[in-house]
DSSP file (Angstrom, degrees, kcal/mol; ACC not computed):
  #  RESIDUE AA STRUCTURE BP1 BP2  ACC     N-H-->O    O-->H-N    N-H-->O    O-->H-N    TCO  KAPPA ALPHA  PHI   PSI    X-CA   Y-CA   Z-CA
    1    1 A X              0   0    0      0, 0.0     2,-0.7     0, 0.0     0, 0.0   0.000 360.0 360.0 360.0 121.6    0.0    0.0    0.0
    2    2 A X        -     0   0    0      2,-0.0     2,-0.5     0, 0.0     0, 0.0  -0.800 360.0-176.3-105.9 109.6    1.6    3.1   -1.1
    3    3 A X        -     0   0    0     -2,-0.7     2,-0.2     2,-0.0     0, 0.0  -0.985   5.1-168.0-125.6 152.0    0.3    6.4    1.0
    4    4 A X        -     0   0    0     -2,-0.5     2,-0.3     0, 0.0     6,-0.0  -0.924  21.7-121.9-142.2 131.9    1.2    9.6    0.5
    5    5 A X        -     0   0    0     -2,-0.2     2,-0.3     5,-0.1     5,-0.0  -0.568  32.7-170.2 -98.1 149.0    0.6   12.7    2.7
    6    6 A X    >   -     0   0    0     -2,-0.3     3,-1.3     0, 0.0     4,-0.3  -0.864  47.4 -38.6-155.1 147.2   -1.6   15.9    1.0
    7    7 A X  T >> S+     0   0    0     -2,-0.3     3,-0.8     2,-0.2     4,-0.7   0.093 130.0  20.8  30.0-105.2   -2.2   19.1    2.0
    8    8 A X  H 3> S+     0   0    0      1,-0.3     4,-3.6     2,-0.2    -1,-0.2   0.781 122.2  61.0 -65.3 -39.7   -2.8   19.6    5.8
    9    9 A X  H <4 S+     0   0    0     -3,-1.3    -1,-0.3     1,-0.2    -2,-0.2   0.615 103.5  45.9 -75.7  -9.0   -1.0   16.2    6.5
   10   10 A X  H <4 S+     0   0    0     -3,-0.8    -1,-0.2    -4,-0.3    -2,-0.2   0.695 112.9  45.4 -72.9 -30.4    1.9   17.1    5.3
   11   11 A X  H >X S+     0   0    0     -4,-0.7     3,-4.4     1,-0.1     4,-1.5   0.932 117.7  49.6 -66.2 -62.6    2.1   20.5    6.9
   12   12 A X  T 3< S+     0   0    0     -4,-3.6    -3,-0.2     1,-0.3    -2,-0.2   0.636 112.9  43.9 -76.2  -9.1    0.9   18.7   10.3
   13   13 A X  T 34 S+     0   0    0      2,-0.1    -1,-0.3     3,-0.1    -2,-0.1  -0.199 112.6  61.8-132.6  56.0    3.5   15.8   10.0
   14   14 A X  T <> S+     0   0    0     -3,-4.4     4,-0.9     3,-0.0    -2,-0.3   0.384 103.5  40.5-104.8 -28.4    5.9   18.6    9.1
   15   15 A X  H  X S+     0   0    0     -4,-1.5     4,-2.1     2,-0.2    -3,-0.2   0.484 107.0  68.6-119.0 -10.5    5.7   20.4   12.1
   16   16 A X  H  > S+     0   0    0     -5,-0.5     4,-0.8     2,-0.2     5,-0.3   0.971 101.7  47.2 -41.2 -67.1    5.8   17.0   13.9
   17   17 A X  H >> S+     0   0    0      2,-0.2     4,-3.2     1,-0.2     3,-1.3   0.957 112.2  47.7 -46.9 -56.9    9.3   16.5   12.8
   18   18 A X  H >X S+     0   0    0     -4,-0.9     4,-3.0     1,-0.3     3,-0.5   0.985 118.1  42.7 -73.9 -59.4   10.4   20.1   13.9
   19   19 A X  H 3X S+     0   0    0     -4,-2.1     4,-0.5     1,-0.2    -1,-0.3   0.509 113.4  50.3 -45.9  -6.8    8.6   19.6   17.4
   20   20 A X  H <X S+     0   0    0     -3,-1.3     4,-0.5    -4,-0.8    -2,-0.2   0.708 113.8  49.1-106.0 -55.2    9.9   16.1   17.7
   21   21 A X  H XX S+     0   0    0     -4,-3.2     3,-1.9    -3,-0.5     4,-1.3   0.962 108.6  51.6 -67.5 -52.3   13.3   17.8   16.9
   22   22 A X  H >X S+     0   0    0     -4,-3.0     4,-2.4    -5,-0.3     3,-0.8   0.972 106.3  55.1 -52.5 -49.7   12.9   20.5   19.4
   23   23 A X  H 3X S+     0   0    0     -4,-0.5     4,-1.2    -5,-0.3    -1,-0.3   0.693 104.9  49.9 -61.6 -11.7   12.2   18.2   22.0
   24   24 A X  H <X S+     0   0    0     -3,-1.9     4,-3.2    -4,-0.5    -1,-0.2   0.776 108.9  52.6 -81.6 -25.0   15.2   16.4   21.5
   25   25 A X  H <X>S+     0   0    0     -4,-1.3     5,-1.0    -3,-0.8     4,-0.6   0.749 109.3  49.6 -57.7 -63.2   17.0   19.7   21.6
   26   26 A X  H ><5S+     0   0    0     -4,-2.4     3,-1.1    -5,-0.2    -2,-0.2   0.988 119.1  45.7 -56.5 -65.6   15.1   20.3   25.1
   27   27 A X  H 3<5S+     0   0    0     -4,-1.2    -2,-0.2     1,-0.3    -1,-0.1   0.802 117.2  32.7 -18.0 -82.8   16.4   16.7   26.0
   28   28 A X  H 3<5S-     0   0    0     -4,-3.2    -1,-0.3     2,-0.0    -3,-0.2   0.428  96.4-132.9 -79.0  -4.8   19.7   16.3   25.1
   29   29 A X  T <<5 +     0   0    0     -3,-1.1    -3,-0.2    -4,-0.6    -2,-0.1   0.863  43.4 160.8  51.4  87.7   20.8   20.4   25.9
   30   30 A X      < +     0   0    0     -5,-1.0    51,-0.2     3,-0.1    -1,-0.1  -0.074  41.9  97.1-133.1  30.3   22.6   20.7   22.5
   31   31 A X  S    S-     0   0    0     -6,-0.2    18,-1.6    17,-0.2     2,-0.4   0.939  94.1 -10.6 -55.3 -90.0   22.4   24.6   22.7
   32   32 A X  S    S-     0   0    0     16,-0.2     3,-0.2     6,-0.1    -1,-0.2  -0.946  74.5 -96.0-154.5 140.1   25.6   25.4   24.1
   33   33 A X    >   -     0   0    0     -2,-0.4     3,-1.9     1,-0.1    18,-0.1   0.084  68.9 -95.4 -42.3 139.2   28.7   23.7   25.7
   34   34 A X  T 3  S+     0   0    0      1,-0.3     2,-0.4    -5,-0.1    -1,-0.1  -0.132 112.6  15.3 -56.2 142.4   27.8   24.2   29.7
   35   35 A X  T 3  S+     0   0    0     -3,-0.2     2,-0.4     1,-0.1    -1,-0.3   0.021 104.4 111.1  96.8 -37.6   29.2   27.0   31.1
   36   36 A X    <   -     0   0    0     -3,-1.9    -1,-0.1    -2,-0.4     2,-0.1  -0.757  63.1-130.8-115.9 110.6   30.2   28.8   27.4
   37   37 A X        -     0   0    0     -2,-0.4     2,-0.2    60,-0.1     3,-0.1  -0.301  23.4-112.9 -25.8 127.4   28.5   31.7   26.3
   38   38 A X        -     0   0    0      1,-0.3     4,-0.2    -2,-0.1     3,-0.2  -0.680  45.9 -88.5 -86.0 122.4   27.0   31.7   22.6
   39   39 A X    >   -     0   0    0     -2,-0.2     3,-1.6    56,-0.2     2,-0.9   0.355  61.0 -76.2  -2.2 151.5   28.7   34.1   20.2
   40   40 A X  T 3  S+     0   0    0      1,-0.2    -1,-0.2     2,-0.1    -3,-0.0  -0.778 129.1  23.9 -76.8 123.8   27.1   37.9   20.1
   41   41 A X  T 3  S-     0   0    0     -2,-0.9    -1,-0.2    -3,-0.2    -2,-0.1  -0.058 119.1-113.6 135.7  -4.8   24.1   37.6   18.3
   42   42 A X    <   -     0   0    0     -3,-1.6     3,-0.1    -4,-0.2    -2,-0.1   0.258  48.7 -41.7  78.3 152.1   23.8   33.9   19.1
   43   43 A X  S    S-     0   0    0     -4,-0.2     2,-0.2     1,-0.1     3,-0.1  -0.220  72.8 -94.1 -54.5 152.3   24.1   30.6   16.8
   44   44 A X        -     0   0    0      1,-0.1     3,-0.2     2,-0.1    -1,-0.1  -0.520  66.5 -71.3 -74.0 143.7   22.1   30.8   13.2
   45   45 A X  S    S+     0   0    0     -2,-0.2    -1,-0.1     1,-0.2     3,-0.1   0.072 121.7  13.9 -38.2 147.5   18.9   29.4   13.5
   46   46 A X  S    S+     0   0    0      1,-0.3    37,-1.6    -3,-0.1     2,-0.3   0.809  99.8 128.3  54.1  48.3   18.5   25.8   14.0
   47   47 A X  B     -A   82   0A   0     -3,-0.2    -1,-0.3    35,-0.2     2,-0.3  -0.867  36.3-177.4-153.2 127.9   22.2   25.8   14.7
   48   48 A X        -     0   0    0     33,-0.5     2,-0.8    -2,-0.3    33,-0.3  -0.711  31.9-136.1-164.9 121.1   23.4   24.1   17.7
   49   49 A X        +     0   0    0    -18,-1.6    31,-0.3    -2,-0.3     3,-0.2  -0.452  23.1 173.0 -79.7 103.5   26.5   23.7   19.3
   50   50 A X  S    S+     0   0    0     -2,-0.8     2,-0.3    29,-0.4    30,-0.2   0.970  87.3  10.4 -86.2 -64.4   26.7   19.4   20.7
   51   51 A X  B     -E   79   0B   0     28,-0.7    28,-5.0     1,-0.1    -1,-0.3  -0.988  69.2-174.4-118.1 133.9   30.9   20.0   21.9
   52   52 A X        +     0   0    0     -2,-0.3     2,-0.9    -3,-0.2    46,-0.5   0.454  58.1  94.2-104.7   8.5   32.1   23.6   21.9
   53   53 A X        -     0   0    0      1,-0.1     3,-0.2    24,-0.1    -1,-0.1  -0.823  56.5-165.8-106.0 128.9   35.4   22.7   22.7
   54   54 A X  S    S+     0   0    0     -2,-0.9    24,-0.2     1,-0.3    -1,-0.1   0.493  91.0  42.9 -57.0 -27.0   37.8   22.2   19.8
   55   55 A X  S    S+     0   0    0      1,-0.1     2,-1.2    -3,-0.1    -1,-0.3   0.450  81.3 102.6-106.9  -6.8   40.5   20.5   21.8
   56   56 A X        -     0   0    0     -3,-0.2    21,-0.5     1,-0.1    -3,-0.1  -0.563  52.0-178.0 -74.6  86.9   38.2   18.4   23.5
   57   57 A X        +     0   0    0     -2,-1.2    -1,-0.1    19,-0.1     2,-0.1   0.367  44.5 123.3 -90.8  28.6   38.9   14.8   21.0
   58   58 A X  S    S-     0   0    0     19,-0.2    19,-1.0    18,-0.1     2,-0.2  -0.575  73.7-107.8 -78.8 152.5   35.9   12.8   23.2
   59   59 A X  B     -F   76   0C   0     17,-0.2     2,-0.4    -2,-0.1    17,-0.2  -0.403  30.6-157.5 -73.0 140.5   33.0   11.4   20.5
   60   60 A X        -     0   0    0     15,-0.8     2,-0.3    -2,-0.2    -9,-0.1  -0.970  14.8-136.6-140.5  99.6   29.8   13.3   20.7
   61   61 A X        -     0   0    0     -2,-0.4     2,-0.5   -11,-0.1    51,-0.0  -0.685  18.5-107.0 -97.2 147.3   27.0   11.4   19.4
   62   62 A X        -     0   0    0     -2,-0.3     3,-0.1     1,-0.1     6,-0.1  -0.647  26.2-120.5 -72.3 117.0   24.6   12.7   17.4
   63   63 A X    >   -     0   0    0     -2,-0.5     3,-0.6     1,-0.2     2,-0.6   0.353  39.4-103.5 -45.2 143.2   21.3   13.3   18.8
   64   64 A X  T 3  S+     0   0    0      1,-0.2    -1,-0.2   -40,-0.1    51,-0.1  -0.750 112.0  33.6 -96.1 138.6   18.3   11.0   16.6
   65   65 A X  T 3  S+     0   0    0     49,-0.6    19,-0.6    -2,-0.6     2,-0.4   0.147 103.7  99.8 103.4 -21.2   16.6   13.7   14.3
   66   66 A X  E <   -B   83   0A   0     -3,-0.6    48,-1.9    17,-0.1     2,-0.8  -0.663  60.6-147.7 -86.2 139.0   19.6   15.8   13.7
   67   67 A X  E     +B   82   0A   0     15,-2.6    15,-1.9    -2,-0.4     2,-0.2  -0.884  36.1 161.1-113.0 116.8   22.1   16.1   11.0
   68   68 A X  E     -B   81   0A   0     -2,-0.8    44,-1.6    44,-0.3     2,-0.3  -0.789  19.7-158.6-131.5-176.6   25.7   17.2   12.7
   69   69 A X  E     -BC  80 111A   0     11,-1.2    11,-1.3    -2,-0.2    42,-0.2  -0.991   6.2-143.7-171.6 154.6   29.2   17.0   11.5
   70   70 A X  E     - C   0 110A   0     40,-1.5    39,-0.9    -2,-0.3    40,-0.8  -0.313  15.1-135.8 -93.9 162.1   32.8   17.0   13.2
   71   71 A X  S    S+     0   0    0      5,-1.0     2,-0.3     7,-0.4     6,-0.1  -0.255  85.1  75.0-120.3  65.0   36.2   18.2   12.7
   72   72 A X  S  > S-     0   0    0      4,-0.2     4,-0.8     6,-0.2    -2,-0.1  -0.889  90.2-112.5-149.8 131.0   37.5   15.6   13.4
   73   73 A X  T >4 S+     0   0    0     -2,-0.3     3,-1.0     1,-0.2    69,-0.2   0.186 105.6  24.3 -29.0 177.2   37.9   12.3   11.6
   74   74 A X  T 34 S-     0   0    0     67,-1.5    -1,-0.2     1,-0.2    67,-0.1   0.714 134.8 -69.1  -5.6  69.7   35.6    9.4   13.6
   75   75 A X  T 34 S+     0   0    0      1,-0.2   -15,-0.8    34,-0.2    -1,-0.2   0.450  90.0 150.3  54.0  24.2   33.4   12.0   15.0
   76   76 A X  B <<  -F   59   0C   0     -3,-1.0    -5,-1.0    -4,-0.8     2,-0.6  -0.469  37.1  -3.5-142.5 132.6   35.7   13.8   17.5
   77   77 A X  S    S+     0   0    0    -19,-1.0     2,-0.4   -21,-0.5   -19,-0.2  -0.932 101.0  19.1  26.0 -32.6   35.8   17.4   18.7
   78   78 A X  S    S+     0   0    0     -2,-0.6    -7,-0.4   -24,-0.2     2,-0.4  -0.789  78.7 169.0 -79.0 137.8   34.1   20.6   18.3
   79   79 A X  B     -E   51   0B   0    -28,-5.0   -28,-0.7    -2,-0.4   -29,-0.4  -0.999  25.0-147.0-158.2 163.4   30.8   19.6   16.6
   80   80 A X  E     - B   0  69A   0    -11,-1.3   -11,-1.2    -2,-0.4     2,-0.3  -0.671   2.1-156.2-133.7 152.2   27.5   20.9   15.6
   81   81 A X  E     - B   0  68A   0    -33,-0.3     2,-0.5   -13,-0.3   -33,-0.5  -0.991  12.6-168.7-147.0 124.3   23.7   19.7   15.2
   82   82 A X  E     -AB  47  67A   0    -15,-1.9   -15,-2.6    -2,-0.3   -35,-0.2  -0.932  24.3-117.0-143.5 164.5   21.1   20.9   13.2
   83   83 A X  E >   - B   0  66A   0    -37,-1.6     3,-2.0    -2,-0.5   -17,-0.1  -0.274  54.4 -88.1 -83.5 159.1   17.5   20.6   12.7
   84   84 A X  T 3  S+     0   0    0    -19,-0.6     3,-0.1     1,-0.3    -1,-0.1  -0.238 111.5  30.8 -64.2 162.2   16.5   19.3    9.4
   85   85 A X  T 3  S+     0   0    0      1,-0.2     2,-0.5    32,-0.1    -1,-0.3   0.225  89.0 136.2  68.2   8.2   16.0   21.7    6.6
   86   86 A X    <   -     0   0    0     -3,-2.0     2,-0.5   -40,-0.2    68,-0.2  -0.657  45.0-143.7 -65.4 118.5   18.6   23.9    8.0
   87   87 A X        -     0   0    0     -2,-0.5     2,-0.6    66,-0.2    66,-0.2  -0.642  17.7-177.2 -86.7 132.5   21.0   25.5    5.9
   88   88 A X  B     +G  152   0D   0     64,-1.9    64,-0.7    -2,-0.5     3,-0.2  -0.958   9.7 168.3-102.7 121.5   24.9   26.2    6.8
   89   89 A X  S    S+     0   0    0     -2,-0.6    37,-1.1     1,-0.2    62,-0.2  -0.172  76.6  37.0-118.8  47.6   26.6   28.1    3.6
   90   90 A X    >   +     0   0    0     35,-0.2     3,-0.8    60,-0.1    -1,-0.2   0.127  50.0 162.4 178.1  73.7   29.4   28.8    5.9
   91   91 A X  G >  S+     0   0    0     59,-2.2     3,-1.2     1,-0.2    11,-0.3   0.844  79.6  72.8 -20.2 -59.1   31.0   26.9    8.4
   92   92 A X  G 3  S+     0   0    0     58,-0.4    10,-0.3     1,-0.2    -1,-0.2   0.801  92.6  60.5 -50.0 -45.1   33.9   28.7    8.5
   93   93 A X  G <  S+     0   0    0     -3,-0.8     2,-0.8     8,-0.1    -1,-0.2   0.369  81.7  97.2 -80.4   1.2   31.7   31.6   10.3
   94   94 A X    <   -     0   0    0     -3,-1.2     8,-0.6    -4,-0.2     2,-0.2  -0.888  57.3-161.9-116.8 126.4   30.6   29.6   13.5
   95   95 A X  B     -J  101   0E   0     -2,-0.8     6,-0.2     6,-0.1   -56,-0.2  -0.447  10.5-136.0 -87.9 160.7   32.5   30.1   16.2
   96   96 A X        -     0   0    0      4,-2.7   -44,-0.1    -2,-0.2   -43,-0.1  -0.462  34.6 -98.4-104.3-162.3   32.4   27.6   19.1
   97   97 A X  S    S+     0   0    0      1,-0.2   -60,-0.1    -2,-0.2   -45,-0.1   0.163 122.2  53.1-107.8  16.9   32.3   28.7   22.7
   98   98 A X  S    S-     0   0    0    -46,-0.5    -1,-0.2     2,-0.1   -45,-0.1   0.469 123.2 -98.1-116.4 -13.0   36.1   28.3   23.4
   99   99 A X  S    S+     0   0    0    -47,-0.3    -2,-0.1     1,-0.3   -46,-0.1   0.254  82.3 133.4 130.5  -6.4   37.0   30.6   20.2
  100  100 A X        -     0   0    0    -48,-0.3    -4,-2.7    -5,-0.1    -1,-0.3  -0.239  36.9-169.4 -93.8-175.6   37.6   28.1   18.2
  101  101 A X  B     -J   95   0E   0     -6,-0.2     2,-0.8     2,-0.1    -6,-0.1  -0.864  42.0-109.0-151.7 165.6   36.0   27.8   14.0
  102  102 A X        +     0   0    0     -8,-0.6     6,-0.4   -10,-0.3     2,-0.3  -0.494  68.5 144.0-118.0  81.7   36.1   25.1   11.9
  103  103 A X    >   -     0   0    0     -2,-0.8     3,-2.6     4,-0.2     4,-0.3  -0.714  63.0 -32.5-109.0 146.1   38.9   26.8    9.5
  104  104 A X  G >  S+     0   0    0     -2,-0.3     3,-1.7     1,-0.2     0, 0.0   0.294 135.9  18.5  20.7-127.3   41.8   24.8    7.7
  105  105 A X  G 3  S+     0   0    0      1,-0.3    -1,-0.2     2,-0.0    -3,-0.0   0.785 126.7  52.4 -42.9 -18.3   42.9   22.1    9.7
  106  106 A X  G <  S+     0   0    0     -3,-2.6    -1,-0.3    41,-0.1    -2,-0.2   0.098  81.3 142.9-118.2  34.1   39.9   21.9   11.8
  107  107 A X  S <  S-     0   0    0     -3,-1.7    -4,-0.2    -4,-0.3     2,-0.2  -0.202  71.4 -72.7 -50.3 153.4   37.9   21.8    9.2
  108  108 A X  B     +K  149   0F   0     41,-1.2    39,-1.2    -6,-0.4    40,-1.0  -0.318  59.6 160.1 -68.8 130.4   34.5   19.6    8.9
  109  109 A X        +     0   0    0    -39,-0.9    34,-0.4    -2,-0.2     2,-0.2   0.365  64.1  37.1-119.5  17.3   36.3   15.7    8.5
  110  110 A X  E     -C   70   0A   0    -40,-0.8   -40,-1.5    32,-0.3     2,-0.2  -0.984  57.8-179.1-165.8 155.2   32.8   13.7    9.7
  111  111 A X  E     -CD  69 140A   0     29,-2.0    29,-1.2    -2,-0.2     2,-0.3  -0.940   5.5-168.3-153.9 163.8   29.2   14.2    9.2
  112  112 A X        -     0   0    0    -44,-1.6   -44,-0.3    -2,-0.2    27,-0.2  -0.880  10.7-155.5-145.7 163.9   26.0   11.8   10.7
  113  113 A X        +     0   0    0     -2,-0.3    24,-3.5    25,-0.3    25,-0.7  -0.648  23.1 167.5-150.7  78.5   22.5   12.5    9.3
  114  114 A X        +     0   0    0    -48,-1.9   -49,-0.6    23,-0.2   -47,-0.2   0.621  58.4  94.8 -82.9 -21.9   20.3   11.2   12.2
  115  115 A X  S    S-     0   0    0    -49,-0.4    22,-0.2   -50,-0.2   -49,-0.1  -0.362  79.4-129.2 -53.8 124.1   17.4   13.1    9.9
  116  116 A X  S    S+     0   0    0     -2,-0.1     2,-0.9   -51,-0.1    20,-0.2   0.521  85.4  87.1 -58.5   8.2   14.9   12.1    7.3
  117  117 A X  S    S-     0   0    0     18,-0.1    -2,-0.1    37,-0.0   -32,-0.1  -0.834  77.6-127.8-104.9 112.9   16.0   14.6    5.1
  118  118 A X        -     0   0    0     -2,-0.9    37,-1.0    18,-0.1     2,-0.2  -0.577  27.5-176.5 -72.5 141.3   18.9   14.3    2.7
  119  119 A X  E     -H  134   0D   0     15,-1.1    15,-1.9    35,-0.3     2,-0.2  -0.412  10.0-154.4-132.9 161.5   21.3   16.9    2.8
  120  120 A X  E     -H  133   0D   0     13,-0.2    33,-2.1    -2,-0.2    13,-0.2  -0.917   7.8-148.9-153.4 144.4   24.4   17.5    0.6
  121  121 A X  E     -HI 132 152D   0     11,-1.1    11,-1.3    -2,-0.2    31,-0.3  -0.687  10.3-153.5-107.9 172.9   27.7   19.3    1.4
  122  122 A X        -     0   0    0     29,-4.1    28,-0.9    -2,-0.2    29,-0.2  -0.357  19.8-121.3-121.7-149.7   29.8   21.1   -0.7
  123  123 A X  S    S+     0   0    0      5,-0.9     2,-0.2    26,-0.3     6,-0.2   0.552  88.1  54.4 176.2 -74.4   33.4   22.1   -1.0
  124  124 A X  S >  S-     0   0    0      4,-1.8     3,-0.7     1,-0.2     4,-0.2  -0.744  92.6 -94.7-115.5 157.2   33.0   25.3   -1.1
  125  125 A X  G >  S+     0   0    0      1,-0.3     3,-2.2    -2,-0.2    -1,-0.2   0.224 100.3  34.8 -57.0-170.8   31.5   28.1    0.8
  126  126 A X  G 3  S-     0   0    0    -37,-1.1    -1,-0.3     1,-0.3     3,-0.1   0.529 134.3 -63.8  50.1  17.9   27.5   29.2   -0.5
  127  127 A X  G <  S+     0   0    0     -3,-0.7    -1,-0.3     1,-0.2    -2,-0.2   0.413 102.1 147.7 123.6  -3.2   26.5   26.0   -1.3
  128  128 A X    <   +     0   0    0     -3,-2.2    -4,-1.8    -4,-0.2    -5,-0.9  -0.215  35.0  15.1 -84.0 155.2   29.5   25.7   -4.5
  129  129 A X  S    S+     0   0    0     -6,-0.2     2,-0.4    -7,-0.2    -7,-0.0  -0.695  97.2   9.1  89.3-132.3   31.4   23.1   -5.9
  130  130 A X        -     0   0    0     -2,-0.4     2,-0.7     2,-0.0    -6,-0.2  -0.680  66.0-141.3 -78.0 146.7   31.3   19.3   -5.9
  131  131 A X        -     0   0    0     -2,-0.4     2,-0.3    -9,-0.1    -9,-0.2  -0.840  20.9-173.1 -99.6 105.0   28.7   18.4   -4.7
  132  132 A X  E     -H  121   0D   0    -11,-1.3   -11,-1.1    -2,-0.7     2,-0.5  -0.538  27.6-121.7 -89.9 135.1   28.3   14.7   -1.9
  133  133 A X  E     -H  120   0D   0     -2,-0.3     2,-0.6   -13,-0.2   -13,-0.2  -0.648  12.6-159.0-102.6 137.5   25.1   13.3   -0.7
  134  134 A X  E     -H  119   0D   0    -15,-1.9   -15,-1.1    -2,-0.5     4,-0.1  -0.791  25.9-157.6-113.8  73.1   24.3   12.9    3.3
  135  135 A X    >   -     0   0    0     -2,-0.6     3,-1.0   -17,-0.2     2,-0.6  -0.078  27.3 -92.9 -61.4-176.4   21.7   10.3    3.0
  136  136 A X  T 3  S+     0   0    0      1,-0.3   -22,-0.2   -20,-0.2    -1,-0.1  -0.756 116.5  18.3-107.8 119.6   19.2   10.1    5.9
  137  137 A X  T 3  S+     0   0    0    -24,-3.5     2,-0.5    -2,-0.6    -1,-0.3   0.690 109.3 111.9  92.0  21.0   20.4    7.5    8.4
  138  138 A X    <   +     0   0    0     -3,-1.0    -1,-0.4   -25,-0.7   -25,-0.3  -0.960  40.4 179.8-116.8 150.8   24.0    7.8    6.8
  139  139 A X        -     0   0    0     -2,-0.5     2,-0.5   -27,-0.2   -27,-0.2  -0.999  16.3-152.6-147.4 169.6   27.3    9.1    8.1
  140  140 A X  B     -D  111   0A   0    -29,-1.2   -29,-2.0    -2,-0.3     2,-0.3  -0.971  10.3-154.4-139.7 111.8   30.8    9.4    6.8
  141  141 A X  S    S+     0   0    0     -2,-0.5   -67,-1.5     1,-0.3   -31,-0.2  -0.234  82.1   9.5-119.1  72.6   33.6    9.4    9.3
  142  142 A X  S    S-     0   0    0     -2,-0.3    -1,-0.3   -69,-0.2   -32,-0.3   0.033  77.8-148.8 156.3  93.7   36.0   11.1    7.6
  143  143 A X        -     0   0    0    -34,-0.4     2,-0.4    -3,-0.2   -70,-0.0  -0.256  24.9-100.2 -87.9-166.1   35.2   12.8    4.4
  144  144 A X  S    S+     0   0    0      2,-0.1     2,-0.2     3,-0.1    -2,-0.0  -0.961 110.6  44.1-131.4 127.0   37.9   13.4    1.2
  145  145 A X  S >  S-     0   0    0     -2,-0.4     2,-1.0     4,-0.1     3,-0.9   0.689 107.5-127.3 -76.6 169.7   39.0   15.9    1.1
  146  146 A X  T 3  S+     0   0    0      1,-0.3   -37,-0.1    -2,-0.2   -39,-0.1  -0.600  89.3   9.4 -87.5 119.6   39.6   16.0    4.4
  147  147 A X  T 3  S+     0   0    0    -39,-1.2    -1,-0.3    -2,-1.0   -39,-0.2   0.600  95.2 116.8 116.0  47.9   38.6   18.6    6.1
  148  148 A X    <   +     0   0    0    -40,-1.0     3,-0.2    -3,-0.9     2,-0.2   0.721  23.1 123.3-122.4 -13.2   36.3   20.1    3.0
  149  149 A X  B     +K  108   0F   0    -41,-0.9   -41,-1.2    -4,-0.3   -26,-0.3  -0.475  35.8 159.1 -40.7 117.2   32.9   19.9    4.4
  150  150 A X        -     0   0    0    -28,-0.9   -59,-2.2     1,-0.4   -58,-0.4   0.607  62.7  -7.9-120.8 -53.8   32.2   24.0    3.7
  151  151 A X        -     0   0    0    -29,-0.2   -29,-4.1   -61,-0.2     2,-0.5  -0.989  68.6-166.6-159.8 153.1   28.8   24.4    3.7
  152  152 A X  B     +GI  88 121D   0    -64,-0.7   -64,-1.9    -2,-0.3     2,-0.3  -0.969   8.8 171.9-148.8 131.0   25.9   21.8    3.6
  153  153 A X        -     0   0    0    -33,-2.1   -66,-0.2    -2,-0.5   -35,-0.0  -0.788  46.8 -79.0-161.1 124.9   22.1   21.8    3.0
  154  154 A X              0   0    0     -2,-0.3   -35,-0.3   -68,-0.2   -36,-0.1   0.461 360.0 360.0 -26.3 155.0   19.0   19.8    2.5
  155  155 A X              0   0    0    -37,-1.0   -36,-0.2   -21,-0.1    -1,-0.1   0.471 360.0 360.0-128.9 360.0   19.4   18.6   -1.3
């Protein structure tokens, strides 16, 4: 039996997903690293900091419903979560709450896609370059190049 969601039910187990997500959010605290202060003006929406320390190499699992991504090869140190359908076109421009960015060598190297939504990242900032697919319920711990995850968004 093939069903398919129309109109209102799609909206209404749309906004399931995003409440489903928030509450995991609520859950897990994946706001900001305890103690560490949020940039001024605060994370970009649906942007959420799971470890803000950079140096910190302990595994941070990703949260079910989220799509987040490392920089560090097997899922390791400063990392990020976001709620599905959120777009990054810049990595480089989120700071974490010890100062640190995910710029040249700490660059994104791992991604998890705990989401139903397929995502893809690119290469380059704005959404440019090759493009790689972040199927839903996949992850990649370690991409090539490494450290080239730039900016990444449902696809």
């Amino acid at each position: 039996m093939d069903i398919q969601l129309r109109g209102g039910r799609a909206a209404r187990a749309t906004r399931a997903v995003v409440a489903l997500a928030g509450a995991v959010a609520l859950t897990w605290g994946v706001s900001a690293a305890a103690g560490a202060a949020p940039p001024p003006g605060g994370y970009p929406p649906g942007v959420h900091i799971l470890n803000g320390n950079g140096k910190d190499s302990k595994h941070t699992p990703c949260p079910a419903g989220w799509v987040c991504v490392y920089d560090g090869v097997d899922y390791k140190f400063g990392a990020l979560a976001v709620l599905p359908g959120t777009e990054v076109s810049d990595v480089e421009q989120i700071k974490l709450p010890d100062g640190g960015t995910f710029t040249g060598d700490d660059g994104i190297s791992a991604w998890v896609n705990n989401s139903p939504v397929r995502y893809c990242w690119y290469d380059k900032k704005g959404f440019v370059g090759t493009s790689h697919e972040m199927a839903p319920s996949g992850k990649d711990r370690q991409v090539s190049p490494s450290d080239g995850l730039k900016s990444f968004r449902p696809c």
